[in-house]
N, C-alpha and C positions, 0 to 999 in steps of 0.2 A: 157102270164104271164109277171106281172112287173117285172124293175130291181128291185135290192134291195135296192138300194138306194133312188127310187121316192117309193116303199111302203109304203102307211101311217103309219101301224102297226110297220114298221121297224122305222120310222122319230118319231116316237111319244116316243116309246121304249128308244129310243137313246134318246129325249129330255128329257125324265123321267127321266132316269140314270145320266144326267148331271144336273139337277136338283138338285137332290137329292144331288148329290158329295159337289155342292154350297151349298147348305141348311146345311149338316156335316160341310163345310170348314168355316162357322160361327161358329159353334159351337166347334169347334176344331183343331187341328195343323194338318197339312198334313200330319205328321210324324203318325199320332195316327189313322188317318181314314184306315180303313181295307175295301176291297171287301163285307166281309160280313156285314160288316155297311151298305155299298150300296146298298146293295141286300137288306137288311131289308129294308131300310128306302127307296126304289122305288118298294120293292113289288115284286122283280122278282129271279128268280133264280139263282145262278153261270153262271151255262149255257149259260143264257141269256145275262148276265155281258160282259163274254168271245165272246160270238159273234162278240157283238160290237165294243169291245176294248179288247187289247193284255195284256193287266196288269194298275194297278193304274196311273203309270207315263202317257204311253199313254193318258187315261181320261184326266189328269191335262193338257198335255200339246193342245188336241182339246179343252177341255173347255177353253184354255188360250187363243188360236186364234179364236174361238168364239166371245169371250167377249173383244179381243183388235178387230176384224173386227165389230163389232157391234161399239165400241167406234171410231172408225176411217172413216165407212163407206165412204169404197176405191169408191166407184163408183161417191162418189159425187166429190171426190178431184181430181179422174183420168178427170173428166170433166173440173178442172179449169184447172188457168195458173198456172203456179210456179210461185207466186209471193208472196209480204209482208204476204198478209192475208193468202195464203193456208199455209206457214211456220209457222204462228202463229196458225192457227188451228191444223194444224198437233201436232205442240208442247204441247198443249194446251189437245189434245185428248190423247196422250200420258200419260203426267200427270194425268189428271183425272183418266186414267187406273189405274195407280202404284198408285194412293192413294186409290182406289176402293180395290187395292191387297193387302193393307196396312196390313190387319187385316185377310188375305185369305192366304193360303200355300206360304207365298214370304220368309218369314226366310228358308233359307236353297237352294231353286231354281230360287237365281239369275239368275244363269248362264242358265235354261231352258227360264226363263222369257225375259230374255236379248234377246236372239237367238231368240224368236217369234219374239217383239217388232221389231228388226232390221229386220230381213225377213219380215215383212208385212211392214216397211216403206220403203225397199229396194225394194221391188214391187212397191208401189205407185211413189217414187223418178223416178224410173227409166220409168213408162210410159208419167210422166210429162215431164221429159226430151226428151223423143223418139217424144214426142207432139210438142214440143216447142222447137226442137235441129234447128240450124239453117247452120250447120257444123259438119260434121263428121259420125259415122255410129252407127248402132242401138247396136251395140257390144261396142262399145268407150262407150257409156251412162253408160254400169254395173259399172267401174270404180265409177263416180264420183254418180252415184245414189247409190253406197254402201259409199262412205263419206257422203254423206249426212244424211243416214242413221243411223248412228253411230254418227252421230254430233250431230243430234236431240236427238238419246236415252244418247249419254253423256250428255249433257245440262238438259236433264231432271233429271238425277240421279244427278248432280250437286246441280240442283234447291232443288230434294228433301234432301241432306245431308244436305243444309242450313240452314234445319230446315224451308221454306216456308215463309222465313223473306217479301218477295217479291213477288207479286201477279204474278203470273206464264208468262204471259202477257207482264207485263213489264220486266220480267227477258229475255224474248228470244228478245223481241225490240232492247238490242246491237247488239244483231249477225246478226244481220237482214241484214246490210246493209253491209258488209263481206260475210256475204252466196251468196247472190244476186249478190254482184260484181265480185264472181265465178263463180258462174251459169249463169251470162252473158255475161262473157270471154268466 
């Protein structure tokens, strides 16, 4: 017997249900989408709902590291260096996310939204570093790959209060050369 997690039946389920959650979270506030919306609108039972996931929040927040690790796709970045371009991709794919989220459960779950974004770029910061450290130990990295972290998702929340006067691109190109001469020291 398979686990449950390589089950197709179980992988399919579970994409159904998050599916569906996105399909509602167009057409309405987080606040307003119920389980039983879900269960209608993917076809399956409570039951089934609950298997997967522990309550609504849970869903919101797998569907949110979903779709920021699909925007981010860590395997291609943990390959590069930490240099100019992977920081502006990174920034870059950040943004794209928060404005994907624009119009999706983000009034009100900053603060879930935030916590993803920074833990999955706290992931990538830090294997970049561990790749590319030239001094020090693989424990020293967590420090400066959580500033990083949080420097990238400030800069973006930055970018987006400005109202996007500034091609996303060009707004992270000042800090470029500040981050870098940290992360080179």
């Amino acid at each position: 017997m398979s686990e449950p997690n390589t089950d197709l039946r179980v992988i399919r389920t579970r994409k159904l249900i998050m599916d569906s959650f996105m399909d509602l979270s167009g057409k309405k506030e987080f606040k307003d989408i119920t389980v039983k919306d879900i269960t209608a609108e993917a076809m399956i039972n409570r039951a089934t709902f609950y298997y997967h996931f522990e309550d609504i929040y849970d869903l919101l927040e797998k569907v949110l590291e979903e779709v920021l690790l699909l925007n981010l796709n860590s395997k291609n970045f943990v390959e590069n260096q930490l240099d100019e371009e992977t920081i502006k991709e990174l920034f870059l794919a950040v943004t794209e996310f928060q404005q994907s989220l624009s119009n999706r459960c983000h009034r009100g779950y900053e603060d879930i939204i935030a916590r993803i974004i920074r833990e999955q770029l706290e992931v990538i910061f830090y294997k970049l570093l561990c790749k590319n450290k030239t001094s020090g130990t693989k424990e020293t990295m967590k420090v400066p790959a959580t500033m990083l972290s949080w420097g990238i998702y400030g800069a973006s929340v930055e970018w987006r209060r400005n109202g996007n006067h500034v091609p996303a691109e060009d707004f992270i190109q000042s800090a470029i050369p500040y981050i870098l001469s940290g992360v080179n020291s």
